[in-house]
mmCIF file of the C-alpha atoms, coordinates in Angstrom:
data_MODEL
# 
_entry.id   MODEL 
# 
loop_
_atom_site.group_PDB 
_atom_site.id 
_atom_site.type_symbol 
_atom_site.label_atom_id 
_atom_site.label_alt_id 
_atom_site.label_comp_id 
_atom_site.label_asym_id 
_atom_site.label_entity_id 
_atom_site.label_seq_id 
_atom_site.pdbx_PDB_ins_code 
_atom_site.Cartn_x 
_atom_site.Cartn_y 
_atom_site.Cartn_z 
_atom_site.occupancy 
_atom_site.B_iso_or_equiv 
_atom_site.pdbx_formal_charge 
_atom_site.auth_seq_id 
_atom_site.auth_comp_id 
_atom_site.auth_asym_id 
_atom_site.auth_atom_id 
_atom_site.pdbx_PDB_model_num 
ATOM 1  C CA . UNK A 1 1  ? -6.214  18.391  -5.093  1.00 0.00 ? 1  UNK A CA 1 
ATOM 2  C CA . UNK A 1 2  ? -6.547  16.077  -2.218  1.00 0.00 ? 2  UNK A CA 1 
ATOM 3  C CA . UNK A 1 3  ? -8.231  12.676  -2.061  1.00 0.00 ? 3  UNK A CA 1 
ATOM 4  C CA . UNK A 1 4  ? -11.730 14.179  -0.491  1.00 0.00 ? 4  UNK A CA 1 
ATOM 5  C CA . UNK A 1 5  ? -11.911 16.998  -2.437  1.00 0.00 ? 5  UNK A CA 1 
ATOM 6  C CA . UNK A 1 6  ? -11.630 14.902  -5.887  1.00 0.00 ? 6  UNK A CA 1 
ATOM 7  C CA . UNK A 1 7  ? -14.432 12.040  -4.017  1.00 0.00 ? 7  UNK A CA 1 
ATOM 8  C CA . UNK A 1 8  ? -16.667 15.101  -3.693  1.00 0.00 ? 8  UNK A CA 1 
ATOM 9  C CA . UNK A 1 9  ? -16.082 16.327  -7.654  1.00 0.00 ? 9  UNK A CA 1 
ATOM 10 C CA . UNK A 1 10 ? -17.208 13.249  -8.372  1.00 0.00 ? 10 UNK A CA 1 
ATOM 11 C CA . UNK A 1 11 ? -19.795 12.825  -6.347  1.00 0.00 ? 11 UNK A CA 1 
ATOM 12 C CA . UNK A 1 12 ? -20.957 15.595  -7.759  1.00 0.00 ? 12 UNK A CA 1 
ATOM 13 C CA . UNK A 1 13 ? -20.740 14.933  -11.071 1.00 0.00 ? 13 UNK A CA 1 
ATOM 14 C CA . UNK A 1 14 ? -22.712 11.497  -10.560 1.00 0.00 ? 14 UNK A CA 1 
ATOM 15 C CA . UNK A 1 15 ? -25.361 13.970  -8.890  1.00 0.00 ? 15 UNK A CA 1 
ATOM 16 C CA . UNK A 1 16 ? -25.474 15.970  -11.625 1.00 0.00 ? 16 UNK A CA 1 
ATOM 17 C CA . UNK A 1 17 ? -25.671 13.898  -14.534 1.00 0.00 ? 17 UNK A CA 1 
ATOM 18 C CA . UNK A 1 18 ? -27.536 11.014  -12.977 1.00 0.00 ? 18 UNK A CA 1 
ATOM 19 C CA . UNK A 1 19 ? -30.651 11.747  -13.689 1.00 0.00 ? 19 UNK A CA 1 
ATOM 20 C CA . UNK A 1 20 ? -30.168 13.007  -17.227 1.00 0.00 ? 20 UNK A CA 1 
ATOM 21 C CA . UNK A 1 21 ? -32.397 11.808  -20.274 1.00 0.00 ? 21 UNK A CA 1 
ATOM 22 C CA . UNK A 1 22 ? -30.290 12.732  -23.433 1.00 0.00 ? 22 UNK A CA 1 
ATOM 23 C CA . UNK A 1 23 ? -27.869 9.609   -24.092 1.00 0.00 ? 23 UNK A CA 1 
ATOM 24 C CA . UNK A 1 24 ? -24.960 12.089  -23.975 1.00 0.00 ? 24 UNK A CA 1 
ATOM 25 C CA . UNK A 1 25 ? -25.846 13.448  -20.511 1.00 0.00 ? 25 UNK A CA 1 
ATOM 26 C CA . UNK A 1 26 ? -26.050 9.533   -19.453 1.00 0.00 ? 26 UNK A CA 1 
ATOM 27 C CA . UNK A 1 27 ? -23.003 8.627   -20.885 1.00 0.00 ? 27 UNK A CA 1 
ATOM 28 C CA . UNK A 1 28 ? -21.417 11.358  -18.632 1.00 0.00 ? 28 UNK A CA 1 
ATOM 29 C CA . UNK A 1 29 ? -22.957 9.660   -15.727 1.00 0.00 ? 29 UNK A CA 1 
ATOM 30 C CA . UNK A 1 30 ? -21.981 6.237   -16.589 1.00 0.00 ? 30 UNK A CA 1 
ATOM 31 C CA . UNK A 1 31 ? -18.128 7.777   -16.944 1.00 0.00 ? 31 UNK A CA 1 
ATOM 32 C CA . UNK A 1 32 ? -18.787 10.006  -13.585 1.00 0.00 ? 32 UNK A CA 1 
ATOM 33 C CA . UNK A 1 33 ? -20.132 7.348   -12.161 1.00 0.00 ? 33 UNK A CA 1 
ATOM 34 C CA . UNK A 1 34 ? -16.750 4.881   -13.571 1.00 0.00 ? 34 UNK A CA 1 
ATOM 35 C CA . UNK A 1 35 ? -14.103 7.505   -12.690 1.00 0.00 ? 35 UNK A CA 1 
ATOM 36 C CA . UNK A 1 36 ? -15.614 7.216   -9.011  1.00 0.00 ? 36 UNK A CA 1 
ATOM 37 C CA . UNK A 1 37 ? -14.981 3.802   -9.043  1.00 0.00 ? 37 UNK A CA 1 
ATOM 38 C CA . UNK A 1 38 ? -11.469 3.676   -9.948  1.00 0.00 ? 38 UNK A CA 1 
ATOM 39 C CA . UNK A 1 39 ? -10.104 6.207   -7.693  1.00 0.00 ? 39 UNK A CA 1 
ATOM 40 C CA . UNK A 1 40 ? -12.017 4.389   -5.049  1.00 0.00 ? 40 UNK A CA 1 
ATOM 41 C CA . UNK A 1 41 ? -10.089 1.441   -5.896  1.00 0.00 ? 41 UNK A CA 1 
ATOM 42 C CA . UNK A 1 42 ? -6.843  3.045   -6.547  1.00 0.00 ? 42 UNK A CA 1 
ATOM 43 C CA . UNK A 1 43 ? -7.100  4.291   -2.513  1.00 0.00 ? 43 UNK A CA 1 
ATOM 44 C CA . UNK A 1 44 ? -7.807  1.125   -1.864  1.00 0.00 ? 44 UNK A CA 1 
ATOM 45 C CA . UNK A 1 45 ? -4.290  -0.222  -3.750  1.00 0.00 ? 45 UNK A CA 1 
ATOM 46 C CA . UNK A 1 46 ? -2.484  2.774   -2.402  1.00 0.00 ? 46 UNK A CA 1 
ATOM 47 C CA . UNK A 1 47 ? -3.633  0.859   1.160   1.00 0.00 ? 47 UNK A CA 1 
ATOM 48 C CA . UNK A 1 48 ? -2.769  -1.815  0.769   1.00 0.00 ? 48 UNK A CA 1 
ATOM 49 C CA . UNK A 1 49 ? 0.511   -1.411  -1.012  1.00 0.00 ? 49 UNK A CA 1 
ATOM 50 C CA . UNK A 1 50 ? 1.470   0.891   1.972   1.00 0.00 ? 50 UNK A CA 1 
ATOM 51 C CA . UNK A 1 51 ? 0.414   -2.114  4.647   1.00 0.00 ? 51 UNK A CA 1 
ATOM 52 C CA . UNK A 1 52 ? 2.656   -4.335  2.879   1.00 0.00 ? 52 UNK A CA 1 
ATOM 53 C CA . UNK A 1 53 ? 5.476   -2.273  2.398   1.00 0.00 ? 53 UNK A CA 1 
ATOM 54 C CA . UNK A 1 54 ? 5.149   -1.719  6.497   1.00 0.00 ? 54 UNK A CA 1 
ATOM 55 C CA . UNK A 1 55 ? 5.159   -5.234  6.670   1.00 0.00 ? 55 UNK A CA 1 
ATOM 56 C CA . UNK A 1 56 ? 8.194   -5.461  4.521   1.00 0.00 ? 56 UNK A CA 1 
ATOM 57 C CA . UNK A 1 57 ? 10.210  -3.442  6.449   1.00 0.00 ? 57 UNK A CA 1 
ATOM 58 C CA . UNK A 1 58 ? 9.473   -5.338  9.738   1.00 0.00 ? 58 UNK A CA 1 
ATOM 59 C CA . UNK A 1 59 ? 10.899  -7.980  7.745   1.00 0.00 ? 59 UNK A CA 1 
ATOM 60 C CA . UNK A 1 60 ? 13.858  -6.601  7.422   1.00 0.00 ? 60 UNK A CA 1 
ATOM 61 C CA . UNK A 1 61 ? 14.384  -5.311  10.001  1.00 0.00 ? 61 UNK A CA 1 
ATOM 62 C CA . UNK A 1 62 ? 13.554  -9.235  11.956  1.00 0.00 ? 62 UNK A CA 1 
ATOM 63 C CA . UNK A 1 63 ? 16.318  -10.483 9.385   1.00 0.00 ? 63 UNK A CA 1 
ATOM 64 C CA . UNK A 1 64 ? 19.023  -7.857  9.938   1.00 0.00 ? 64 UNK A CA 1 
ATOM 65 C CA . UNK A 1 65 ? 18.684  -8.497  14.009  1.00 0.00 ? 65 UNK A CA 1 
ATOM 66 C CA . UNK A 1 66 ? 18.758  -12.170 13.100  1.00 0.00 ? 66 UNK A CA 1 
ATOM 67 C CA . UNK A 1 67 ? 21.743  -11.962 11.200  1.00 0.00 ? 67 UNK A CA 1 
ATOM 68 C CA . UNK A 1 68 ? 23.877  -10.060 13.474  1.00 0.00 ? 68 UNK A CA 1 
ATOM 69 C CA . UNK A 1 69 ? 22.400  -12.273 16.149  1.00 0.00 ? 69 UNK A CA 1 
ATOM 70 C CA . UNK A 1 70 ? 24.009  -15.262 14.285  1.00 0.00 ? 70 UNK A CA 1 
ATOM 71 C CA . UNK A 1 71 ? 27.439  -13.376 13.522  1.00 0.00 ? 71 UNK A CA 1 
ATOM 72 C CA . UNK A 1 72 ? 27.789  -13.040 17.312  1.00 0.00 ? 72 UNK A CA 1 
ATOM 73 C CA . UNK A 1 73 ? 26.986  -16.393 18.198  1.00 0.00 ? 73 UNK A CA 1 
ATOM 74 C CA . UNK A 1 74 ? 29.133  -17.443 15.261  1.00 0.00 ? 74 UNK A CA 1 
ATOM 75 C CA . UNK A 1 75 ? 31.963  -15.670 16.828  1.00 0.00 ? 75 UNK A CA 1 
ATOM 76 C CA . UNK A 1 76 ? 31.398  -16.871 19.836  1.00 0.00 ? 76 UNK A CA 1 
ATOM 77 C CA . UNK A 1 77 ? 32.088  -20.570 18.815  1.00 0.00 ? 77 UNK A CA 1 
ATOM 78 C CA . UNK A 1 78 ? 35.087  -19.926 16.921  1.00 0.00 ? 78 UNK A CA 1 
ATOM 79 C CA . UNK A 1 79 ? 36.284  -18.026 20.305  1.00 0.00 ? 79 UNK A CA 1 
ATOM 80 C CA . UNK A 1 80 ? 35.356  -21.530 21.998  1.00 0.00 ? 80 UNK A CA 1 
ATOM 81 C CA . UNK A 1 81 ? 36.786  -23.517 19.636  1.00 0.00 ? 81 UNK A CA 1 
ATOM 82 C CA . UNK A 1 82 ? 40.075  -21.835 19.165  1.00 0.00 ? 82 UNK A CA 1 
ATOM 83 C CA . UNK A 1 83 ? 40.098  -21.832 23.293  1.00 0.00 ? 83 UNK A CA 1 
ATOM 84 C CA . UNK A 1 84 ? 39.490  -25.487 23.097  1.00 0.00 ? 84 UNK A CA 1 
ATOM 85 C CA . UNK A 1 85 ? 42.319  -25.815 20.779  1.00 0.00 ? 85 UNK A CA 1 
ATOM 86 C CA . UNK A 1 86 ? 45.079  -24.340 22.520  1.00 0.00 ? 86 UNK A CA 1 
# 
């Protein structure tokens, strides 16, 4: 079952037992009604995890290039130095 498909169950559900009288029937709706809510918000975590596990990776990614940046440089100075040396 995909994301819309269980949104529309839902939604239906709500629709259904919405306007019920019987405190059973009501009950259904107020859980209907709940269970929308959650998986609303759980897409909404799933979002926002994702975003910041793309932004994590950036990350690295900045921090790797910086690091070998800083090994070459490195190198480069002990090349100078040594040169300077001898």
């Amino acid at each position: 079952m995909n994301s819309n498909n269980i949104e529309h169950k839902l939604s239906e559900l709500v629709k259904e037992f919405g306007e019920a009288v019987e405190p059973q029937h009501r009950k259904l709706a107020q859980l209907a009604e709940k269970a929308k809510e959650n998986h609303q918000k759980l897409e909404q975590s799933l979002s926002s995890l994702q975003e910041l596990l793309d932004y994590l990776r950036v990350c690295i990614k900045y921090q790797v290039f910086d690091l070998e940046a800083t090994r070459r440089e490195n190198e480069y100075l002990r090349k100078l130095l040594e040169d300077a040396a001898s």
